[in-house]
N, C-alpha and C positions, 0 to 999 in steps of 0.2 A: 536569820533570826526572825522572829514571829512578831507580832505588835503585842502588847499585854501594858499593863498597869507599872511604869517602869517601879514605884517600890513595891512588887509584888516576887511572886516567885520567878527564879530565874529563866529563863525558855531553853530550849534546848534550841562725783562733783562735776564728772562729765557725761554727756548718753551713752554710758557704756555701756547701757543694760536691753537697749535695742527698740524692742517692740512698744508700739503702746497699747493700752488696754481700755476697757469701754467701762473706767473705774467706777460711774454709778449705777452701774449694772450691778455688783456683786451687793450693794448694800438692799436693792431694790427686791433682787430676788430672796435675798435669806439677811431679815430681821437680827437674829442671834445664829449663828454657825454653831450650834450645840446640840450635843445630844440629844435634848429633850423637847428639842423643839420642832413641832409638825412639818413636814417640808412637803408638798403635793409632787407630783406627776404633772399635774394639770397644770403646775405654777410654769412648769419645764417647759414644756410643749408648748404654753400661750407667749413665753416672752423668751424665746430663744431657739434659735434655730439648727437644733442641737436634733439631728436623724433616729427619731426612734425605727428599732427594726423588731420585726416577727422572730420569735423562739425560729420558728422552721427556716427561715432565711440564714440563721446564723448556723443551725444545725447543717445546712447544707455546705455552706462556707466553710467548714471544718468537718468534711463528710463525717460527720457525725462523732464530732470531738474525738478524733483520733492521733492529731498530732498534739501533744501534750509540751510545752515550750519551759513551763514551770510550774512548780507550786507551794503554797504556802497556808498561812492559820485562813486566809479569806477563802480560797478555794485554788483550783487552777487556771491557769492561762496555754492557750491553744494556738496553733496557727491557722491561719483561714484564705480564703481569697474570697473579696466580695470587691464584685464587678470590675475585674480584672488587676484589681491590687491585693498586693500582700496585707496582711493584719493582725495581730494579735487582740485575743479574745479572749476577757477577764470573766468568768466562769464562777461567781461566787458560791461556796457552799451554805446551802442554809443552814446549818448549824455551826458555820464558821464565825471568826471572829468580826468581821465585816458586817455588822447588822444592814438595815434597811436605809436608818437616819446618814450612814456614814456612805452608803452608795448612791444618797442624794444629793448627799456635800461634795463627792467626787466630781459626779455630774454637772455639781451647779460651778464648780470653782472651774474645772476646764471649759466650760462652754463662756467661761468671762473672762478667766486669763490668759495672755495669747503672748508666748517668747518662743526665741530660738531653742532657747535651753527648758522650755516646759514639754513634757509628751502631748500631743496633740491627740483629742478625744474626738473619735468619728459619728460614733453613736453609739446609742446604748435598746436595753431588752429590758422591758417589765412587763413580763405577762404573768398572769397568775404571780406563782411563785418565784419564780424564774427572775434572777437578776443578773444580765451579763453587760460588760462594759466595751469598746470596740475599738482602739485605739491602733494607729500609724504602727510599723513594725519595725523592731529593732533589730537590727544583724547580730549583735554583737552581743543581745544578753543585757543581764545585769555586770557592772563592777565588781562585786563580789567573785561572781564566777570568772574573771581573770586577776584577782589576787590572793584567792585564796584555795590550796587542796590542787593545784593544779594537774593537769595528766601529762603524761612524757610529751603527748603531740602537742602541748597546748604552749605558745611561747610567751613566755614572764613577760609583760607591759617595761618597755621600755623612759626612760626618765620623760623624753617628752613627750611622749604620750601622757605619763601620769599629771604632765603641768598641766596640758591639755585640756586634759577631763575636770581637773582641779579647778581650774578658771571660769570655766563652761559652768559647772554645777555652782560654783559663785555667785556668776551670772543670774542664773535662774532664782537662788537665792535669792541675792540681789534685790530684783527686780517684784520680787513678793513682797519687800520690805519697803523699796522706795517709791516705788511708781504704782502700785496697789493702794486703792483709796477705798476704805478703809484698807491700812496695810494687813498681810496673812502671814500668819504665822505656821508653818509647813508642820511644824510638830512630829516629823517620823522621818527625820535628815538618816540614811543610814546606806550603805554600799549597795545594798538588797534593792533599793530604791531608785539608782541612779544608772539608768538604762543608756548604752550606747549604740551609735550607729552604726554603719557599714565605713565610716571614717575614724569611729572612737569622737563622734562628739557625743557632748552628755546629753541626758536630759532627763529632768525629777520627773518621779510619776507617784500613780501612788498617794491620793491627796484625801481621801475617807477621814484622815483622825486634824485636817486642817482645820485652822480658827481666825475669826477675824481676828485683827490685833486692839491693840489700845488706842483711844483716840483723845485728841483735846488733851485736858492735866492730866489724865487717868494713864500709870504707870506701869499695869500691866492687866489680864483677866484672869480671873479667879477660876478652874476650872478641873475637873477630876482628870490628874493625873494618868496622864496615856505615852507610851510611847514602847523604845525598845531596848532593850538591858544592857546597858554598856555603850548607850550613844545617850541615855537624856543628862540634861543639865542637874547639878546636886542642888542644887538652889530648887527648881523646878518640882524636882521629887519628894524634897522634903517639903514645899510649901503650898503647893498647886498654883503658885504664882506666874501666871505665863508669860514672857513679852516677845518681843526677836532675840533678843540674849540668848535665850534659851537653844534656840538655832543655832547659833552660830556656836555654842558650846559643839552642837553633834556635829557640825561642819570641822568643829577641828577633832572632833574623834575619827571621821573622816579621813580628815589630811593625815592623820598618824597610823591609820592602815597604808594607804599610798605611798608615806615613806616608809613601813615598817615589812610590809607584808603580811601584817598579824590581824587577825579576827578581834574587832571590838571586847569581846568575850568568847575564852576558848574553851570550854571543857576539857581539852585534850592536852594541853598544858597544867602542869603542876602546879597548886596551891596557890602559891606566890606568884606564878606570873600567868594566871586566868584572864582578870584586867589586866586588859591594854593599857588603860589608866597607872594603875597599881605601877605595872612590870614598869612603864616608861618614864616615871617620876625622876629618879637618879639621873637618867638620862638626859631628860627636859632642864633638869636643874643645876647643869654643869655645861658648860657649855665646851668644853675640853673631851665630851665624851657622847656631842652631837654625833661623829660619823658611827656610833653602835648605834645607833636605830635603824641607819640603815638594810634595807632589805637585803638579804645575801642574794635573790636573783637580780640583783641590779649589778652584783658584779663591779660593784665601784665605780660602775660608769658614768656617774651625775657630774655636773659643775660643781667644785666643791663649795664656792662661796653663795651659789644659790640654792645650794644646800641649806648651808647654814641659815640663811633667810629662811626658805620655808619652813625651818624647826621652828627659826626665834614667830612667824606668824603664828603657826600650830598653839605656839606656848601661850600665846596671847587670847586667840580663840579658848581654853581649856581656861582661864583662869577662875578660880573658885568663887570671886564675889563679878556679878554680871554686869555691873557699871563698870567695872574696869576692863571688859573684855571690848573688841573691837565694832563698830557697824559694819555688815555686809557689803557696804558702798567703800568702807575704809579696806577692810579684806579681797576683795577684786581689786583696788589701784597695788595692790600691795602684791598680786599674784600675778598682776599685768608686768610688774618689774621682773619679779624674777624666771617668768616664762621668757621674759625678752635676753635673757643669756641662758639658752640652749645648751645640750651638750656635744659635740661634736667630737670624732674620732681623731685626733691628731698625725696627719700624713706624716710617712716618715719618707 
């Protein structure tokens, strides 16, 4: 799915969190994380050590953008080799959704936040018109494309695998919310986004619609509604009220593709069960009829009791008023548990 205006029309307690980060750097560089607000080139270049490259350097790196790896409402992304490593190369269209302001914000949030579980940004392109972005490469794709529409060759993500990815993309979460000073707010949590490696570890990318978060008494920022249809928070879209809540809402829209196998929002599904949301309520709300969410290519092969854990988190994450819903540091000790009972084939 595409980034858009989510209520707009529909698109077609321990260091668990790892890294640390150069926390006064992000306030130093961008004042207000907003739309509207001026961000230089110049600011990029003088206080951060972040590789600008030449249009033709990267033209060459991708003989001349021909490997095409994906694409979406920003533009497409390529493969490349610059100087003897692999890369993918984010290719924005200029009349794509991705304006200027928001491939500053990208720029400026990777060059200052630094985890296991964030994509690592190598350099970027502003010449003329021309805006490309040049990050580490993934084997594996987005998430999306191993849970959903699958091909005969392609094999259904296994249970621990999906804990895996679960925990890792928490992680990263995580780590935006607690150890980010001012903390960020990711704003566009969604499968499309959470790119894996040549292991199936995660990692968020994808950071154009991110925002600082709230600081001091102030309970959240007030800001035009963005995100993607069927992952933002309903608090959020009905009020532009933004905090980390709002997150951890799409984190458990998230977790409910992982265990469902289902598209946040399907068009290709009947009336009634389009939402993920919608379709999965009954379900969420009985706890006697947790194993129907189940993915049918999981083939029943999960631990059932950490099963049922990840539903009762998922349920927590999704809850409709945001004070009652979990913090990301509370969601990672909680996915740390039920990753630590595996599912294993029982020898006969």
């Amino acid at each position: 799915m595409e980034c858009f205006s989510c209520v707009g029309a529909h698109p077609r307690k321990k260091n668990f969190i790892g890294e640390s980060s150069d926390t006064g750097s992000i306030t130093r560089l961008v004042d207000s994380i907003d739309l509207e607000t001026e961000i230089s080139l110049g600011d990029v270049e003088k206080k951060s050590n972040a590789h600008s490259f030449a249009f033709k350097e990267l033209a060459a790196a991708t003989k001349n953008f021909k490997s095409v790896l994906g694409e979406g409402g920003f533009g497409k992304v390529f493969k490349g080799v610059l100087n003897n490593q692999v890369v993918a190369i984010k290719q924005l269209n200029r009349e794509g959704l991705q304006g200027n302001q928001e491939f500053m914000v990208e720029v400026l949030m990777l060059i200052t936040l630094r985890h296991p579980n964030l994509v690592t940004l190598i350099g970027y392109c502003a010449e003329k018109e021309e805006r490309l972005l040049v990050y580490e490469f993934m084997a594996h794709g987005s998430l999306e494309n191993h849970l959903f529409d699958l091909t005969n060759e392609q094999q259904a993500l296994n249970w621990n695998t999906r804990m895996k990815i679960a925990l890792g993309a928490a992680k990263g979460l995580a780590y935006l919310h607690n150890v980010a000073k001012p903390p960020v707010i990711y704003r566009d949590l969604k499968s499309a986004n959470i790119l894996l490696d040549e292991d199936f570890n995660p990692k968020l990318s994808d950071f154009g619609l991110a925002k600082l978060g709230p600081v001091g008494d102030d309970t959240h920022v007030s800001t035009r509604v963005m995100g993607t249809y069927g992952y933002c928070a309903p608090d959020y879209a009905q009020s532009g009220k933004l905090n980390v809540k709002s997150d951890v809402y799409s984190f458990g829209v998230v977790l409910l593709e992982l265990i469902t196998g289902r598209k946040a929002f399907d068009y290709e599904q009947k009336s009634g069960a389009r939402s993920l949301i919608v379709w999965s309520r009954p379900y969420l709300n009985n706890r006697r009829r947790f194993t129907e969410l189940a993915d049918p290519l999981l083939q029943g092969q999960y631990p059932l009791r950490a099963f049922y854990q990840l539903v009762s988190v998922t349920s927590l994450c999704l809850l409709d008023h945001p004070e009652r819903r979990p913090l990301m540091h509370e969601v990672v000790s909680a996915l740390e548990y039920v990753a630590s009972q595996p599912f294993s084939v029982a020898k006969s």
